[in-house]
mmCIF file as gemmi writes it, N, C-alpha and C atoms, coordinates in Angstrom:
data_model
loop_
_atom_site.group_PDB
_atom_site.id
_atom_site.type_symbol
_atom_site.label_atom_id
_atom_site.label_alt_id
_atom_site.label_comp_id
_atom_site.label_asym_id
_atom_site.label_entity_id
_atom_site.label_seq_id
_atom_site.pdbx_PDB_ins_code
_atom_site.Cartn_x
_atom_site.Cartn_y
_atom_site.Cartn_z
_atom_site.occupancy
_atom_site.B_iso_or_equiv
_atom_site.pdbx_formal_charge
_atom_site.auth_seq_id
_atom_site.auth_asym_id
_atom_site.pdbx_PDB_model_num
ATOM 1 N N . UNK Axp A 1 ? 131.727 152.85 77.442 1 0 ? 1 A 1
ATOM 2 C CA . UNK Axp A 1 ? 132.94 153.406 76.862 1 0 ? 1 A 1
ATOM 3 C C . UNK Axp A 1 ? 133.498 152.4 75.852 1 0 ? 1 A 1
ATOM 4 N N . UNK Axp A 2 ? 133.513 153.003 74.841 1 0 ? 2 A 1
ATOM 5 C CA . UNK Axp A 2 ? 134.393 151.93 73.563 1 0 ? 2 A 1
ATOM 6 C C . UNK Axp A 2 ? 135.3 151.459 74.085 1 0 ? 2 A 1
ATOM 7 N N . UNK Axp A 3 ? 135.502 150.115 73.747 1 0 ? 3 A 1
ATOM 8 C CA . UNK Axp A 3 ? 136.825 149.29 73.81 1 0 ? 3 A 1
ATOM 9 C C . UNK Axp A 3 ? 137.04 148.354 75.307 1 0 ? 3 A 1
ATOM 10 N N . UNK Axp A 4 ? 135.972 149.225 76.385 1 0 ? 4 A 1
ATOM 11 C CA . UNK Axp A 4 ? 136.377 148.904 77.967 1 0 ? 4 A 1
ATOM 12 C C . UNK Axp A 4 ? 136.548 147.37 78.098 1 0 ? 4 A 1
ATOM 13 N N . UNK Axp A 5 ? 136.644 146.396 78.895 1 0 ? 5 A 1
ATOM 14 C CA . UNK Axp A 5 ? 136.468 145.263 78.93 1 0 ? 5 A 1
ATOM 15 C C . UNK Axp A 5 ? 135.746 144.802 80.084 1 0 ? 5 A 1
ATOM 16 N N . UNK Axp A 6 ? 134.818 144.206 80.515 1 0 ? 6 A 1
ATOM 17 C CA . UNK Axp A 6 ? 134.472 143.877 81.768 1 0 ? 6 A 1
ATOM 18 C C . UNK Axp A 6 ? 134.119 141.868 81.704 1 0 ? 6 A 1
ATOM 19 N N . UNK Axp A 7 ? 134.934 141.475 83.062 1 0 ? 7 A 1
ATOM 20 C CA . UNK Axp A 7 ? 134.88 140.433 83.362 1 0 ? 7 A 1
ATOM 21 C C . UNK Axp A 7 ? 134.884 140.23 84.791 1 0 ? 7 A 1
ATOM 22 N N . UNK Axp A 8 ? 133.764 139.338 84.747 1 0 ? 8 A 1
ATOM 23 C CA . UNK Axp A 8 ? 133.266 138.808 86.041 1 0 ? 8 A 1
ATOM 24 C C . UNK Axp A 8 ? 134.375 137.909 87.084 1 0 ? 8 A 1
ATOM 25 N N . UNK Axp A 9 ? 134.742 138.282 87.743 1 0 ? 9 A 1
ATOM 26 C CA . UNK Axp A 9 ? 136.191 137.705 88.765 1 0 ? 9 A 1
ATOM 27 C C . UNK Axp A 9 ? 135.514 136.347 89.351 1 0 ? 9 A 1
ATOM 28 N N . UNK Axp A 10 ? 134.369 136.033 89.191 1 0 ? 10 A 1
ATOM 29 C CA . UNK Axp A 10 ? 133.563 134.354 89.941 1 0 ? 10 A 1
ATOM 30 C C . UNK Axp A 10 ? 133.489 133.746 88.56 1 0 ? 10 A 1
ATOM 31 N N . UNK Axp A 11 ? 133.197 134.103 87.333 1 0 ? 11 A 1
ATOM 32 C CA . UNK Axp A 11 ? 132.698 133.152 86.508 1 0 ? 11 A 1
ATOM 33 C C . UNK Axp A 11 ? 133.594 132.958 85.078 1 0 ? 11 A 1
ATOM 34 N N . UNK Axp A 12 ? 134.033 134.669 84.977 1 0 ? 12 A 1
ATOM 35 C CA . UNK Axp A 12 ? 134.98 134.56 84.285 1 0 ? 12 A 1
ATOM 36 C C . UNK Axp A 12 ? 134.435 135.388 82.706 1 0 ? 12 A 1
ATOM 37 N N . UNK Axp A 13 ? 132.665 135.301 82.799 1 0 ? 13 A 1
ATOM 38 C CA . UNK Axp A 13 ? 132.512 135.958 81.681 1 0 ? 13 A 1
ATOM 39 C C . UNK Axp A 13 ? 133.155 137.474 80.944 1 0 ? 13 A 1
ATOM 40 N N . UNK Axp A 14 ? 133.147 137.702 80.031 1 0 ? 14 A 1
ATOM 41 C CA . UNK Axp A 14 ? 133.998 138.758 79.638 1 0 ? 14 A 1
ATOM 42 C C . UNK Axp A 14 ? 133.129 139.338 78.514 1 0 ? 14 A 1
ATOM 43 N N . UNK Axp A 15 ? 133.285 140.551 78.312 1 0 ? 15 A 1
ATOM 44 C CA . UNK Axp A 15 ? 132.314 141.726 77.314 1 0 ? 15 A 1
ATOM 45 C C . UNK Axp A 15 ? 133.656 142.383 77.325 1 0 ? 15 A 1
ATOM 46 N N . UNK Axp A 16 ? 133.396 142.819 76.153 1 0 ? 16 A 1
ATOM 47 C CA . UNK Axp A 16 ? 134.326 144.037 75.573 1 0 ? 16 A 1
ATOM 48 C C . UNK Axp A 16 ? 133.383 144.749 74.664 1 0 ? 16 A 1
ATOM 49 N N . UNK Axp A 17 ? 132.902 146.491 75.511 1 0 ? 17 A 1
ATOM 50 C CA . UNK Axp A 17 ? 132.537 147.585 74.212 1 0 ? 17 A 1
ATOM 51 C C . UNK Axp A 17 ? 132.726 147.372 73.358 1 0 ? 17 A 1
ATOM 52 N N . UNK Axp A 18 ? 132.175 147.572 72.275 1 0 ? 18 A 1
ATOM 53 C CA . UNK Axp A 18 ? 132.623 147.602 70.938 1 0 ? 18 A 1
ATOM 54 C C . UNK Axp A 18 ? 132.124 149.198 70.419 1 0 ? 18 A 1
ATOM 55 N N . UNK Axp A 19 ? 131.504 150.115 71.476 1 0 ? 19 A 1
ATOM 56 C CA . UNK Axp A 19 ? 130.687 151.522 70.927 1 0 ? 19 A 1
ATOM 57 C C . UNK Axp A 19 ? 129.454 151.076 70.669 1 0 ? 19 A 1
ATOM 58 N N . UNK Axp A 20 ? 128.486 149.917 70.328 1 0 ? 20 A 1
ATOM 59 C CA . UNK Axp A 20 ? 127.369 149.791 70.172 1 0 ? 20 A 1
ATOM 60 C C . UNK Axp A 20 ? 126.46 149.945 71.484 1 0 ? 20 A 1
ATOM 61 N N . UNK Axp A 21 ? 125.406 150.187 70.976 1 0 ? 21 A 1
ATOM 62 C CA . UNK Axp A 21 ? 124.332 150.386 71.695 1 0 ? 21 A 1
ATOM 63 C C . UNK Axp A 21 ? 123.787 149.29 72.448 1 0 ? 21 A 1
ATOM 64 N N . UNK Axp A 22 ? 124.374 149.217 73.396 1 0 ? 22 A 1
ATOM 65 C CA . UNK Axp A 22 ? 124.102 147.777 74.236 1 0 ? 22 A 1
ATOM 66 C C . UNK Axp A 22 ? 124.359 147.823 75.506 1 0 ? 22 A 1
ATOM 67 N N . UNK Axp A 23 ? 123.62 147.267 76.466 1 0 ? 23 A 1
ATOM 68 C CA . UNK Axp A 23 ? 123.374 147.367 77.744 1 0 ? 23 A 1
ATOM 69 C C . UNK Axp A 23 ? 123.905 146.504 78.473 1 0 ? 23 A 1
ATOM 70 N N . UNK Axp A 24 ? 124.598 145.883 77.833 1 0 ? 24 A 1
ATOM 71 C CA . UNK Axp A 24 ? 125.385 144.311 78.661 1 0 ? 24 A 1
ATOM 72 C C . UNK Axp A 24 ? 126.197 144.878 79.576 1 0 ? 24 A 1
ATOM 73 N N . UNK Axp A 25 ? 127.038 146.278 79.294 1 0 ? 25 A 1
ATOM 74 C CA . UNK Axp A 25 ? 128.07 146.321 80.624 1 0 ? 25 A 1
ATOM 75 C C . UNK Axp A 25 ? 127.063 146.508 81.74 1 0 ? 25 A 1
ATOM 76 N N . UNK Axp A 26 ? 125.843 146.776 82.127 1 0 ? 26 A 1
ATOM 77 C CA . UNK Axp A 26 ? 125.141 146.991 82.852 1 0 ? 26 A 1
ATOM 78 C C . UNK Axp A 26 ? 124.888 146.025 83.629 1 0 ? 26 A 1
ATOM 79 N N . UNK Axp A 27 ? 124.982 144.891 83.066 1 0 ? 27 A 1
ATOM 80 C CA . UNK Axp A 27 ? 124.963 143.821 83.688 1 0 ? 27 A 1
ATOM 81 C C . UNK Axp A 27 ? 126.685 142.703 85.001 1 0 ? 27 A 1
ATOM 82 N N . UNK Axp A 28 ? 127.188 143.568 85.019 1 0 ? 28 A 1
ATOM 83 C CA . UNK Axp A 28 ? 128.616 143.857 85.609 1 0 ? 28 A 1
ATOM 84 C C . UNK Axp A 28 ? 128.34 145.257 86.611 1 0 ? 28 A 1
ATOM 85 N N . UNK Axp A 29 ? 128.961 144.708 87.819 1 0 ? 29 A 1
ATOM 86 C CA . UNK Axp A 29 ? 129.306 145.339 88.737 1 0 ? 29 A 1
ATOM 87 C C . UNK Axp A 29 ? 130.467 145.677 89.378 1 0 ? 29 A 1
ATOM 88 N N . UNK Axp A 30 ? 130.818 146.915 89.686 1 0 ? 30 A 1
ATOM 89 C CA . UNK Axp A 30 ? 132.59 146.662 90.74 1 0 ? 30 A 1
ATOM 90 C C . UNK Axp A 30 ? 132.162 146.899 91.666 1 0 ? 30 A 1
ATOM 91 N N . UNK Axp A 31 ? 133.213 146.181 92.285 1 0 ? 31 A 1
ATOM 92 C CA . UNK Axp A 31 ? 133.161 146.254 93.912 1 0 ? 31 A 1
ATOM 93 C C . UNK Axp A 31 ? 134.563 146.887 94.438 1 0 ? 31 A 1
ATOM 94 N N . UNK Axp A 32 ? 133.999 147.417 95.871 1 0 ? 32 A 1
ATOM 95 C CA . UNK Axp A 32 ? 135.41 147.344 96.36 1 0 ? 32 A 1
ATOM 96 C C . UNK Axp A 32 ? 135.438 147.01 98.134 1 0 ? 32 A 1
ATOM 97 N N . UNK Axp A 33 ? 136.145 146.424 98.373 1 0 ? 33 A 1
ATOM 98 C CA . UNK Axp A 33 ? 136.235 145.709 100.095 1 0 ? 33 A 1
ATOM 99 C C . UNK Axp A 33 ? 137.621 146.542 100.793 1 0 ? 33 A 1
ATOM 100 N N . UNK Axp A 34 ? 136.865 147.164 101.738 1 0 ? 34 A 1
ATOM 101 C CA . UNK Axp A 34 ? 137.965 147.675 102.469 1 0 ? 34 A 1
ATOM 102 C C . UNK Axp A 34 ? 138.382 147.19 103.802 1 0 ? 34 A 1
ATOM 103 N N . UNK Axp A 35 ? 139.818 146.64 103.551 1 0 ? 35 A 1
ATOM 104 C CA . UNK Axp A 35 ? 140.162 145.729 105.346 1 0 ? 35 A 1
ATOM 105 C C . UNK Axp A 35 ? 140.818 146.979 106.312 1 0 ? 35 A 1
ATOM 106 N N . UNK Axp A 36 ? 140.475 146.845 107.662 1 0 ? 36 A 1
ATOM 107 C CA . UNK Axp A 36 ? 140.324 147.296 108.478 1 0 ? 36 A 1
ATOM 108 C C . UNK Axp A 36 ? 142.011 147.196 109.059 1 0 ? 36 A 1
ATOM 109 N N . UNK Axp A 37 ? 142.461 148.071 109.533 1 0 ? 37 A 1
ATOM 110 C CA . UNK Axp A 37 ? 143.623 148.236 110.341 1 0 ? 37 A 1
ATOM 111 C C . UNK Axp A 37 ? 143.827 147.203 111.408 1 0 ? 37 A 1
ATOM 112 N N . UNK Axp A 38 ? 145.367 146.165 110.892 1 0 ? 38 A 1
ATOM 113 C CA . UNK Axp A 38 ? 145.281 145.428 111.849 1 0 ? 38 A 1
ATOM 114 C C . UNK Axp A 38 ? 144.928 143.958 111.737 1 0 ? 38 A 1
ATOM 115 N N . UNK Axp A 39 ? 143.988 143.877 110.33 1 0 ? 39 A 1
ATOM 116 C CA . UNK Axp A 39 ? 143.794 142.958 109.813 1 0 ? 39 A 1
ATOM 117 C C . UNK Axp A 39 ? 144.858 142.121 109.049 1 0 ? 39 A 1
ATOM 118 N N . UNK Axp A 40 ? 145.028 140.876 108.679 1 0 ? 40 A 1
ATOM 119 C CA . UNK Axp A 40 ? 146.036 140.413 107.963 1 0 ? 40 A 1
ATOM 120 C C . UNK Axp A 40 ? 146.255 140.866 106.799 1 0 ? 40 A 1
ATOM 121 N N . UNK Axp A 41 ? 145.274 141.618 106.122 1 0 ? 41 A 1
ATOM 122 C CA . UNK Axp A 41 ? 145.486 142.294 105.087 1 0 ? 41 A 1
ATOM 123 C C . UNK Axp A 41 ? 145.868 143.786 105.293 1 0 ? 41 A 1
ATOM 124 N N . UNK Axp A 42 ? 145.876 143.913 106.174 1 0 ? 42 A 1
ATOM 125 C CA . UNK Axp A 42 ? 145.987 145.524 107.186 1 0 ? 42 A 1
ATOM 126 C C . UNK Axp A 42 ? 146.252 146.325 106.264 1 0 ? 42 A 1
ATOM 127 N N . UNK Axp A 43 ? 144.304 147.387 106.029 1 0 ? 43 A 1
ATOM 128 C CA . UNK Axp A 43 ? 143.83 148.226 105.119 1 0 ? 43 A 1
ATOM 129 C C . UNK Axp A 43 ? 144.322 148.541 103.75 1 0 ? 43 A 1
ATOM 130 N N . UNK Axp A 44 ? 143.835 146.886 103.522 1 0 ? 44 A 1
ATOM 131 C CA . UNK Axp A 44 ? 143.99 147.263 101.592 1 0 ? 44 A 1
ATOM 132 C C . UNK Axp A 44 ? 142.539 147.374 101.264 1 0 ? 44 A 1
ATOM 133 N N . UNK Axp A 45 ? 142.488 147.618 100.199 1 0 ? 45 A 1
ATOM 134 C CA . UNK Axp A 45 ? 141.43 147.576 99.273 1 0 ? 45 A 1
ATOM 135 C C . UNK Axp A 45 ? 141.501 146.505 98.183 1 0 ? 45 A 1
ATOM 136 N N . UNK Axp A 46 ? 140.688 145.882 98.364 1 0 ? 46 A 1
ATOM 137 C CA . UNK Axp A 46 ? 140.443 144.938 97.164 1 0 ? 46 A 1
ATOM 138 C C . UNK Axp A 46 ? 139.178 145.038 96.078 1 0 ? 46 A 1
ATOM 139 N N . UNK Axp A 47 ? 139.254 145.3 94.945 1 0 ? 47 A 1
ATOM 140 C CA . UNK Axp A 47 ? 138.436 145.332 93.908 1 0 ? 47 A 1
ATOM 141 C C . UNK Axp A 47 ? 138.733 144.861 93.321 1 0 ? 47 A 1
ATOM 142 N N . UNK Axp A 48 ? 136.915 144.041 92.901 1 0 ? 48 A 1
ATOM 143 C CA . UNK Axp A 48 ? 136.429 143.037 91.717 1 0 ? 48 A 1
ATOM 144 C C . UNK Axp A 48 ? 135.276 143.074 90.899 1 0 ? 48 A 1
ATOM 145 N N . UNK Axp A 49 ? 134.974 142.511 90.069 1 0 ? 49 A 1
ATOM 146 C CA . UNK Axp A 49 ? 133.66 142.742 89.306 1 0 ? 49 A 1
ATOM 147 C C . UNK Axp A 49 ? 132.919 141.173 89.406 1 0 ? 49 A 1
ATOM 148 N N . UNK Axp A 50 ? 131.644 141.612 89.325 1 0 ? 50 A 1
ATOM 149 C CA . UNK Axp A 50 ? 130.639 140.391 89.438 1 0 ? 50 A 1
ATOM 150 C C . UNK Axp A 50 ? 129.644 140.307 88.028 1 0 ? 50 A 1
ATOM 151 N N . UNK Axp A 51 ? 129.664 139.969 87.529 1 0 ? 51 A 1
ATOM 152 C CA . UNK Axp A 51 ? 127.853 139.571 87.005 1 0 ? 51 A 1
ATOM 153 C C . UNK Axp A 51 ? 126.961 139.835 87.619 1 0 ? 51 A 1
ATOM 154 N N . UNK Axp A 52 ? 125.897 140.427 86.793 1 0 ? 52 A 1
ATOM 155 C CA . UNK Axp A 52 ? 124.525 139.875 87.905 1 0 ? 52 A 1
ATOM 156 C C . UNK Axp A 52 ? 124.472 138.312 88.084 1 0 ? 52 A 1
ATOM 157 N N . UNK Axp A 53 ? 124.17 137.628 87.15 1 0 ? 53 A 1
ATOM 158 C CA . UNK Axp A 53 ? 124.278 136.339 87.545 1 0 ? 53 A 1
ATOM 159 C C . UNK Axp A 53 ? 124.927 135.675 88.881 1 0 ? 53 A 1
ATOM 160 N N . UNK Axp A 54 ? 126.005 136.403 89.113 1 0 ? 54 A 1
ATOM 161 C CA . UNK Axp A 54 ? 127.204 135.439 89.827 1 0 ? 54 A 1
ATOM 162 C C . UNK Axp A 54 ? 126.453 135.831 91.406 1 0 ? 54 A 1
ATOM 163 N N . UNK Axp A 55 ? 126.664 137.592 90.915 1 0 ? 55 A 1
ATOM 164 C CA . UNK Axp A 55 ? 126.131 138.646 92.67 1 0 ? 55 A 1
ATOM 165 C C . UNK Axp A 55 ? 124.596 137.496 93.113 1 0 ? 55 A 1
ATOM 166 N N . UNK Axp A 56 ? 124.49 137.638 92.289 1 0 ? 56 A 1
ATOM 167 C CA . UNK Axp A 56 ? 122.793 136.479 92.767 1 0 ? 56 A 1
ATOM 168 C C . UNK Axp A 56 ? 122.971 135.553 93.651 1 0 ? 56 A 1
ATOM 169 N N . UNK Axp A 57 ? 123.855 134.696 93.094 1 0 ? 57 A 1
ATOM 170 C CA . UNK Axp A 57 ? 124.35 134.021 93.81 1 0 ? 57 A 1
ATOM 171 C C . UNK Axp A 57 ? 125.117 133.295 94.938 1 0 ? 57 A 1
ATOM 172 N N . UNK Axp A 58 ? 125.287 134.624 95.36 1 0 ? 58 A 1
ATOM 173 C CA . UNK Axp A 58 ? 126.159 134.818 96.087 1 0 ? 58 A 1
ATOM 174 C C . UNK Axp A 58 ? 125.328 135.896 97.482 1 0 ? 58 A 1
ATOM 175 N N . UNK Axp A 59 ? 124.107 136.554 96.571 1 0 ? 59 A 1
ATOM 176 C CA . UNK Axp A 59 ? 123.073 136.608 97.964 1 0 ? 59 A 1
ATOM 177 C C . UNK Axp A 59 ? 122.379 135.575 98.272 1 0 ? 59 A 1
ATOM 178 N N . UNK Axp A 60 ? 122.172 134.194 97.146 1 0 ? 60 A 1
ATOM 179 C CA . UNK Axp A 60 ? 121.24 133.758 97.873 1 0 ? 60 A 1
ATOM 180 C C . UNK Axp A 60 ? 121.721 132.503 98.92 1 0 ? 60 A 1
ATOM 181 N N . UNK Axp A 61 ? 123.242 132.514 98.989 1 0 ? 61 A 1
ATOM 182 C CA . UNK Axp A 61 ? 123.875 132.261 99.966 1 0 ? 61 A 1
ATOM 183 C C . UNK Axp A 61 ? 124.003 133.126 101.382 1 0 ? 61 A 1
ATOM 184 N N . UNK Axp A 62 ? 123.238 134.212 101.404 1 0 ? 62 A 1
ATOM 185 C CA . UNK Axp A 62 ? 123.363 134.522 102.747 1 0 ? 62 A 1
ATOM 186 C C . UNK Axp A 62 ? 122.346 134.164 103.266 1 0 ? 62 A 1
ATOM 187 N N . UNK Axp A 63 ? 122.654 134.497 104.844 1 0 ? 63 A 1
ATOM 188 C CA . UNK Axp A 63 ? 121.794 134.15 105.7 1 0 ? 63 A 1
ATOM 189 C C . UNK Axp A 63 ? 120.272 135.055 105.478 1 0 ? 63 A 1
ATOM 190 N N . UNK Axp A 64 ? 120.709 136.382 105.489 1 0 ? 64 A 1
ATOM 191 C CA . UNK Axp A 64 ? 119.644 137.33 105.617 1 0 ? 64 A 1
ATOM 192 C C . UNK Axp A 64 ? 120.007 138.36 103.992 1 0 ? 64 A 1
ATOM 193 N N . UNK Axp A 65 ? 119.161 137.864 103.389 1 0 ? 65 A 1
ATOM 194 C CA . UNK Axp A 65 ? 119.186 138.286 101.562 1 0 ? 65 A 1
ATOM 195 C C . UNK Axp A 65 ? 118.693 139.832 101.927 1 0 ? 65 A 1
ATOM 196 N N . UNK Axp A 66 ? 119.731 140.455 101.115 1 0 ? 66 A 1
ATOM 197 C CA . UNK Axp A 66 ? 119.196 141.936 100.893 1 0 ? 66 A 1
ATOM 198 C C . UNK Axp A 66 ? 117.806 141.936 100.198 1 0 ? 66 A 1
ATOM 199 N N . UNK Axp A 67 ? 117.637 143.037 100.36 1 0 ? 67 A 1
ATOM 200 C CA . UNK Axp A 67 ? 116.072 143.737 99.946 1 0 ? 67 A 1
ATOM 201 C C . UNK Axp A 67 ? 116.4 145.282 98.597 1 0 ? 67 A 1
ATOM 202 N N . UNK Axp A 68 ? 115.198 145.352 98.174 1 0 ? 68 A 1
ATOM 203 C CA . UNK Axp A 68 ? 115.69 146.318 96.978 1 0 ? 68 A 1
ATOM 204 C C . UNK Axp A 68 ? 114.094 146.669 97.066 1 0 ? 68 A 1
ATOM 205 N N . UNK Axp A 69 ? 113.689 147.983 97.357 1 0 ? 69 A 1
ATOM 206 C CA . UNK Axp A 69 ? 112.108 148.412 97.285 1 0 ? 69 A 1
ATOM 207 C C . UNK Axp A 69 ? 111.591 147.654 98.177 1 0 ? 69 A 1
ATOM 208 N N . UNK Axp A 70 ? 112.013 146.984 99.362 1 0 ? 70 A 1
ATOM 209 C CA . UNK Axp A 70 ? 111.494 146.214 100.638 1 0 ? 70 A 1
ATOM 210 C C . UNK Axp A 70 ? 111.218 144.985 100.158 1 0 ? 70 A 1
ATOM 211 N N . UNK Axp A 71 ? 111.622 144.401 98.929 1 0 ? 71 A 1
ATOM 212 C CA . UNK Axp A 71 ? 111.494 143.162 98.58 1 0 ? 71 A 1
ATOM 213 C C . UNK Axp A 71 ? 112.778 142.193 98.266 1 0 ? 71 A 1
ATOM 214 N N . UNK Axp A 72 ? 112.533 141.47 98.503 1 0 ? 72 A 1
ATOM 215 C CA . UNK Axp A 72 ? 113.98 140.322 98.538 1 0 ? 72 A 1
ATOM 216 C C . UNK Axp A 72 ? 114.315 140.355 97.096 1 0 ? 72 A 1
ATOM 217 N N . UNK Axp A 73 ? 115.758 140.492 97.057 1 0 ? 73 A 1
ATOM 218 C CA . UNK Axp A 73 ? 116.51 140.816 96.065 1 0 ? 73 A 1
ATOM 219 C C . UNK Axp A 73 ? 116.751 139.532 95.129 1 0 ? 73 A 1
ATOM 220 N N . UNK Axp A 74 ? 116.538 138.737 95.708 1 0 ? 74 A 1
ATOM 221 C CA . UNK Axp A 74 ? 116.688 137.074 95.013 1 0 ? 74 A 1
ATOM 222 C C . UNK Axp A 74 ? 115.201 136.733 94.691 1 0 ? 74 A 1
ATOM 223 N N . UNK Axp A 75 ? 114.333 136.742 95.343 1 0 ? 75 A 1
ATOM 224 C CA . UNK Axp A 75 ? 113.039 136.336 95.141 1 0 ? 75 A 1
ATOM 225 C C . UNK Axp A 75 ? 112.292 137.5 93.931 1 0 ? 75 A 1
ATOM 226 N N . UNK Axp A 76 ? 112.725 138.734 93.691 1 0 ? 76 A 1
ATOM 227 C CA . UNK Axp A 76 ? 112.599 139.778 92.677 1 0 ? 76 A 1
ATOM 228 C C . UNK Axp A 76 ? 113.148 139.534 91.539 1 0 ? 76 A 1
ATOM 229 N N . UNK Axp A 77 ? 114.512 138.823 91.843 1 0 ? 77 A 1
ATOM 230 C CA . UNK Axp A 77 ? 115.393 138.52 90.444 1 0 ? 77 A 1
ATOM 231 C C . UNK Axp A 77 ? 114.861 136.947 90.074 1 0 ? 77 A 1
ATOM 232 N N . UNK Axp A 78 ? 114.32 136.124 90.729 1 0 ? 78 A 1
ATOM 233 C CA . UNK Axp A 78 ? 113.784 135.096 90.283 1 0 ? 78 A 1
ATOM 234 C C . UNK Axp A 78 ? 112.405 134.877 89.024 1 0 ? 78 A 1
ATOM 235 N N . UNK Axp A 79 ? 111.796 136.288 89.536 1 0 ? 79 A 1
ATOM 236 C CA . UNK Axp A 79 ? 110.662 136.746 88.501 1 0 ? 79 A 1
ATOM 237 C C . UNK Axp A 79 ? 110.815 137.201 87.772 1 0 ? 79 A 1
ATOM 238 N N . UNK Axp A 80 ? 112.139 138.326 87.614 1 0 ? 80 A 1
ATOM 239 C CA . UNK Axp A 80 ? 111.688 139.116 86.17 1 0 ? 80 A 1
ATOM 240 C C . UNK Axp A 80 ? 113.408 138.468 84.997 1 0 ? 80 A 1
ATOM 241 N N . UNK Axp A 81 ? 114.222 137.14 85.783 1 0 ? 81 A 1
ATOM 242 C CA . UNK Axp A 81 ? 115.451 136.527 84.797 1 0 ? 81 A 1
ATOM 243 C C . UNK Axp A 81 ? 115.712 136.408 83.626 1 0 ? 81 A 1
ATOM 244 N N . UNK Axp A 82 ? 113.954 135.526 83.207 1 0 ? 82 A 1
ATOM 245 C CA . UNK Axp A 82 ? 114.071 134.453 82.603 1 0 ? 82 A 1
ATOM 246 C C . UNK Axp A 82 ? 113.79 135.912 80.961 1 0 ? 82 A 1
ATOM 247 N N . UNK Axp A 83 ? 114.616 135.295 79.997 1 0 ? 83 A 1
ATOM 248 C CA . UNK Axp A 83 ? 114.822 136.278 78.715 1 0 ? 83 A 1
ATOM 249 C C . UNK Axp A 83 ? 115.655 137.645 79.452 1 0 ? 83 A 1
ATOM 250 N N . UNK Axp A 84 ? 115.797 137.683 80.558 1 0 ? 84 A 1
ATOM 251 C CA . UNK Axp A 84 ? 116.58 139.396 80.308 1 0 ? 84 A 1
ATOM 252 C C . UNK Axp A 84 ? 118.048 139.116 80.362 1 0 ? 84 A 1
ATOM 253 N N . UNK Axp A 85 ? 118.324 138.018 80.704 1 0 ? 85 A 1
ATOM 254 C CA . UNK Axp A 85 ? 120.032 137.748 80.84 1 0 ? 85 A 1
ATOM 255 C C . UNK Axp A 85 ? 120.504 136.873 79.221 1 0 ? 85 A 1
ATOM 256 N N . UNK Axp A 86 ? 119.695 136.631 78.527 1 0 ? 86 A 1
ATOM 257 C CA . UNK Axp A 86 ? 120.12 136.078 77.734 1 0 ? 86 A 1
ATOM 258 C C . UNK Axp A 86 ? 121.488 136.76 76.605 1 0 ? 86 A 1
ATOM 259 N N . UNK Axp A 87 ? 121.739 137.932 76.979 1 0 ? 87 A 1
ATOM 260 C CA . UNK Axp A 87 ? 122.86 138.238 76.703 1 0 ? 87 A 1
ATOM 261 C C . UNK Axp A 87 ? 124.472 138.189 77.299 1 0 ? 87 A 1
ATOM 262 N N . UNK Axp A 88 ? 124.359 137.891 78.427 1 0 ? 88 A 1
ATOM 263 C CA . UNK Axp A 88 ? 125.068 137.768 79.685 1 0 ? 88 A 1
ATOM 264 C C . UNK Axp A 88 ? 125.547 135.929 79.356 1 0 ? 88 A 1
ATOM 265 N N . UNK Axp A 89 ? 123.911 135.548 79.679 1 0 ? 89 A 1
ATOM 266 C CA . UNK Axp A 89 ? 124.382 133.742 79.092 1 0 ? 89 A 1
ATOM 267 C C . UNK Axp A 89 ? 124.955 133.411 77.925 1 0 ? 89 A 1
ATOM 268 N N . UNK Axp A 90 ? 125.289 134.277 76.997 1 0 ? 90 A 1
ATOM 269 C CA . UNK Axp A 90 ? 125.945 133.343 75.731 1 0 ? 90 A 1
ATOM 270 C C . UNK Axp A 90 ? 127.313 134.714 75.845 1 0 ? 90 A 1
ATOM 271 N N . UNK Axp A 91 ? 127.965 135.046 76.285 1 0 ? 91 A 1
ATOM 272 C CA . UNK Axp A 91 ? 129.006 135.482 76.652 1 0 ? 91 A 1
ATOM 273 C C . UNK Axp A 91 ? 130.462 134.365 77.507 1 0 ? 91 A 1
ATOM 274 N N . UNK Axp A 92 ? 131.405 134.014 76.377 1 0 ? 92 A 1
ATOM 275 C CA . UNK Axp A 92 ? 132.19 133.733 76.725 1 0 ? 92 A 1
ATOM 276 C C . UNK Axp A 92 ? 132.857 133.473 78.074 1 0 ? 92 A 1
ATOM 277 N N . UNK Axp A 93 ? 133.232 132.569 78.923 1 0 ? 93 A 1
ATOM 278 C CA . UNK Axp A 93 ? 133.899 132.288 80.227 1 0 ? 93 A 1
ATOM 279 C C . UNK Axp A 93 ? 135.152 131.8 80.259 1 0 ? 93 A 1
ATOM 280 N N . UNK Axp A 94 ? 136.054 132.759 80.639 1 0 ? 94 A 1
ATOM 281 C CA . UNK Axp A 94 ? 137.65 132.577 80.345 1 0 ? 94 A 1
ATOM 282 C C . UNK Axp A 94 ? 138.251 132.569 81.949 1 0 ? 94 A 1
C-alpha cells in the first residue's frame, strides 16, 4: 500500500511504500500477543512488527526452533540469506 510505513519494534529498521514495485514490506511481520485473564497485563493485546532479520533471531534463541516444511526454520534461513536481505540491510535504523 502506498505511503504505509513499516518498522521493526527490535531493530528499529523502517521502509516506507513509496507505490513501487518492491518486496521489502514482505520482509516485516506483525504480531500480536494475547495476555490471559488475570495476568498483570489482564487480557491486553499487544502488537508489534519484526524483520525477518530480527524474528531470526529471536528463534534461534529458543530452546526448540520452529520448523517450516519439517525443516528448522533457522538452519533453512541460514542457506538461502546471504544476497536476499540485502535490501532489508541497507535500510535505515531509527
Amino acid at each position: 500500500m502506498n505511503g504505509e510505513t513499516y518498522q521493526c519494534n527490535s531493530c528499529g529498521r523502517t521502509f516506507t511504500d513509496k507505490g513501487e514495485i518492491d518486496f521489502t514490506p514482505n520482509l516485516f511481520h506483525e504480531f500480536a500477543a494475547y495476555t490471559g485473564y488475570g495476568s498483570p497485563l489482564d487480557d491486553e493485546k499487544i502488537e508489534f512488527m519484526l524483520c525477518e532479520r530480527c524474528l531470526m533471531e529471536i528463534f534461534r534463541g529458543f530452546k526448540h526452533q520452529p520448523t517450516v516444511h519439517g525443516q528448522n526454520v533457522v538452519e533453512w534461513y541460514d542457506e538461502v540469506k546471504e544476497g536476499y536481505y540485502e535490501e532489508l540491510d541497507e535500510l535505515e535504523k531509527s
